[in-house]
C-alpha positions in Angstrom: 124.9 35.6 43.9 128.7 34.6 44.3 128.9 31.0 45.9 131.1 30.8 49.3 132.5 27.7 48.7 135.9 28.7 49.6 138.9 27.8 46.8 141.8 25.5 47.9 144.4 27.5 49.8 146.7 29.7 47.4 144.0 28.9 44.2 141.4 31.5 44.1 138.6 30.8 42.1 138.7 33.2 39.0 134.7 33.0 38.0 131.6 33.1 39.5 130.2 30.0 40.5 126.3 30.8 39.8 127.3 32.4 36.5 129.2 29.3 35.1 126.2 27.2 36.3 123.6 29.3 34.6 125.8 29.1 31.2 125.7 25.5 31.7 121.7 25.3 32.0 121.7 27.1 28.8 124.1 24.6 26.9 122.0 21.9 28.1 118.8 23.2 27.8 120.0 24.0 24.0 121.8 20.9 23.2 120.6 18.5 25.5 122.9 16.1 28.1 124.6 14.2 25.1 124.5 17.1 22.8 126.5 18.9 24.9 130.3 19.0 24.9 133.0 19.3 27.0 133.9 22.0 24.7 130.7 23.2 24.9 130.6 23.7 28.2 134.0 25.2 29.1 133.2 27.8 26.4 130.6 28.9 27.3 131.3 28.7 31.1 134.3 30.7 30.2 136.9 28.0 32.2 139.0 25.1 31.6 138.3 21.5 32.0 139.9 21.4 34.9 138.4 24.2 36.9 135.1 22.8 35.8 135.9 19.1 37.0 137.0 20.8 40.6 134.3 22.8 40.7 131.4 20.9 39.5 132.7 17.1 39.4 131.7 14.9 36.3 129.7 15.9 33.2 127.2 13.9 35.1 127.1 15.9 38.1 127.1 19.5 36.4 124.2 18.3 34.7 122.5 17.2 38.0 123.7 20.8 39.7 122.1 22.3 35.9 119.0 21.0 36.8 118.4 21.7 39.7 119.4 25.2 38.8 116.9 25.2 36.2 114.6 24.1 38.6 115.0 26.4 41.3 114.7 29.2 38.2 113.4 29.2 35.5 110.5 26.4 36.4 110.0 28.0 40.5 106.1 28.6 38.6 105.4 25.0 39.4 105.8 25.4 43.1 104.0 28.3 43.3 101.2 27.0 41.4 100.7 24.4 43.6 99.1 26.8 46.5 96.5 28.0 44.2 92.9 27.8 45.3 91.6 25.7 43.2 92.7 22.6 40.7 91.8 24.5 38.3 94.3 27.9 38.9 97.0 24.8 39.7 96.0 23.6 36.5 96.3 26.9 34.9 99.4 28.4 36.3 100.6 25.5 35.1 100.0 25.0 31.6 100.6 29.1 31.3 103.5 28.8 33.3 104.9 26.6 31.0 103.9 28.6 27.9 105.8 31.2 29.4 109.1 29.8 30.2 109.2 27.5 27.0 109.0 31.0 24.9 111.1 33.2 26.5 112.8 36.0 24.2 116.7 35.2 24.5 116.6 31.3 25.7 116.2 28.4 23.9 112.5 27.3 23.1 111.3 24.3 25.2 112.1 22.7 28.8 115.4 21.4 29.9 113.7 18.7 31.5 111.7 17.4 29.1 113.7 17.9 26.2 117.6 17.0 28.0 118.2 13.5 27.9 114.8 12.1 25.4 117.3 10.8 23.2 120.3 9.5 25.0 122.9 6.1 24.4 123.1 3.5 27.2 126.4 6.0 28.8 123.8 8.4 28.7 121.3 6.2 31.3 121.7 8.4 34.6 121.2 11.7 33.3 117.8 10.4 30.9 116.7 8.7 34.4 117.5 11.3 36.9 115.3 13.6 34.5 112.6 10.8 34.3 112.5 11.4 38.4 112.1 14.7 38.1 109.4 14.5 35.9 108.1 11.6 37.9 108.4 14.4 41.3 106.4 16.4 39.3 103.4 14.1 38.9 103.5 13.3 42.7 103.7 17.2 43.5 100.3 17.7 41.2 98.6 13.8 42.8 98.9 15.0 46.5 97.4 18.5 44.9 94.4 16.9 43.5 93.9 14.3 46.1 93.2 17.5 48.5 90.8 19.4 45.9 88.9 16.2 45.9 88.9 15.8 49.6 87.7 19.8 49.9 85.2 18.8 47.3 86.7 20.8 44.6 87.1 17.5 42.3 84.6 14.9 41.9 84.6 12.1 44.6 85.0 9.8 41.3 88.5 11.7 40.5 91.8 9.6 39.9 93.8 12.7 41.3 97.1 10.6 39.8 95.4 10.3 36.0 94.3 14.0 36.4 98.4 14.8 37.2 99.5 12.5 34.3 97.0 14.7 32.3 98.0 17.6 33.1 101.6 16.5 33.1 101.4 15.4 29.5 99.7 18.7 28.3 102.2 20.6 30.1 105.4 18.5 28.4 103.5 18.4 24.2 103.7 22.3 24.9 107.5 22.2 25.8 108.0 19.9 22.4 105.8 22.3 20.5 107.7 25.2 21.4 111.0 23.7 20.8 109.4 22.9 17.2 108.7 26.7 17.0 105.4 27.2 18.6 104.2 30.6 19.2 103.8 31.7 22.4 100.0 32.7 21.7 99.5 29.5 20.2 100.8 27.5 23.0 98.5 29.3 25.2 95.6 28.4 22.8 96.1 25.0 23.1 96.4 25.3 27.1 93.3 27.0 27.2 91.8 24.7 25.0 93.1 22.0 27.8 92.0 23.8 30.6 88.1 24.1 28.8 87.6 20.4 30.1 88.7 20.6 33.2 86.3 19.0 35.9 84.0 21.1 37.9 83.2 20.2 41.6 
């Protein structure tokens, strides 16, 4: 879908908004924040530094706009495995969830937000802590989850709904890793299953 953001007067914009931005996820998601260049990203956005800096602002920002891109995308399994019956389909759709879009033929191997700014300089702090947030977002999604299973009685009263999201949460990022180590994609699912075998019953 073309964005609407209208171009200044008498400088129509020569690309496609959505396009460039989902060439930019892929440099990051390949590369990382710091990994990625300028260069990099111009290229393979197919424009010039200074259409990019009027469309998208800083590095900095495309990265934010790249993320949330990727978000809305690529990892829109998490919020839908949120309304799940059960902790345990949550749980599942998930870790299988993840699995899936860590392996997908044609894009790099891993998750962009686990994997984009891990190792990162001090000029490097805001995008490593804007994707510590989301990750952070993530575990507060999956605590408010849990805390209603064990409300419903579908976790043990003696559940820490927070250490079961961290859990999960930390399963879900060691597959990411695994798969950008090259991981196959039955493997992965293997060890999520293998996760998901301890999971606690009502």
């Amino acid at each position: 879908m073309t964005s609407t953001t209208p171009a200044p007067p008498g400088r129509p914009r020569a690309f496609d908004i959505d396009e460039a931005l989902d060439r930019a996820v892929l440099v990051f998601w390949s590369k990382g924040f710091e990994g990625a260049s300028l260069d990099d990203l111009t290229e393979a956005m197919g424009i010039s530094r200074p259409s990019l800096y009027r469309a998208f602002g800083s590095k900095e920002d495309l990265f934010y706009k790249a993320l949330e891109r990727y978000t809305e995308g690529l990892t829109a399994y998490f919020a839908q495995a949120l309304t799940e019956p059960t902790s345990r389909a949550v749980a599942t759709a998930v870790l299988h969830g993840t699995v899936e879009a860590a392996t997908l033929p044609g894009l790099p191997a891993g998750c962009l937000g686990v994997l984009g700014a891990l190792a990162t300089g001090d000029d490097s702090r805001p995008a490593r802590d804007a994707l510590i947030a989301w990750r952070e977002e993530g575990i507060a999604h999956l605590t408010r989850r849990f805390q209603q299973a064990v409300d419903a009685g579908d976790l043990p009263p003696s559940t820490d709904p927070h250490l079961l999201a961290v859990y999960l949460r930390t399963v879900a990022n060691g597959i990411a890793v695994q798969a950008a180590s090259g991981s196959s994609r039955p493997e992965l699912l293997h060890v999520a299953n293998l996760a998901l075998g301890g999971w606690p019953k009502p």
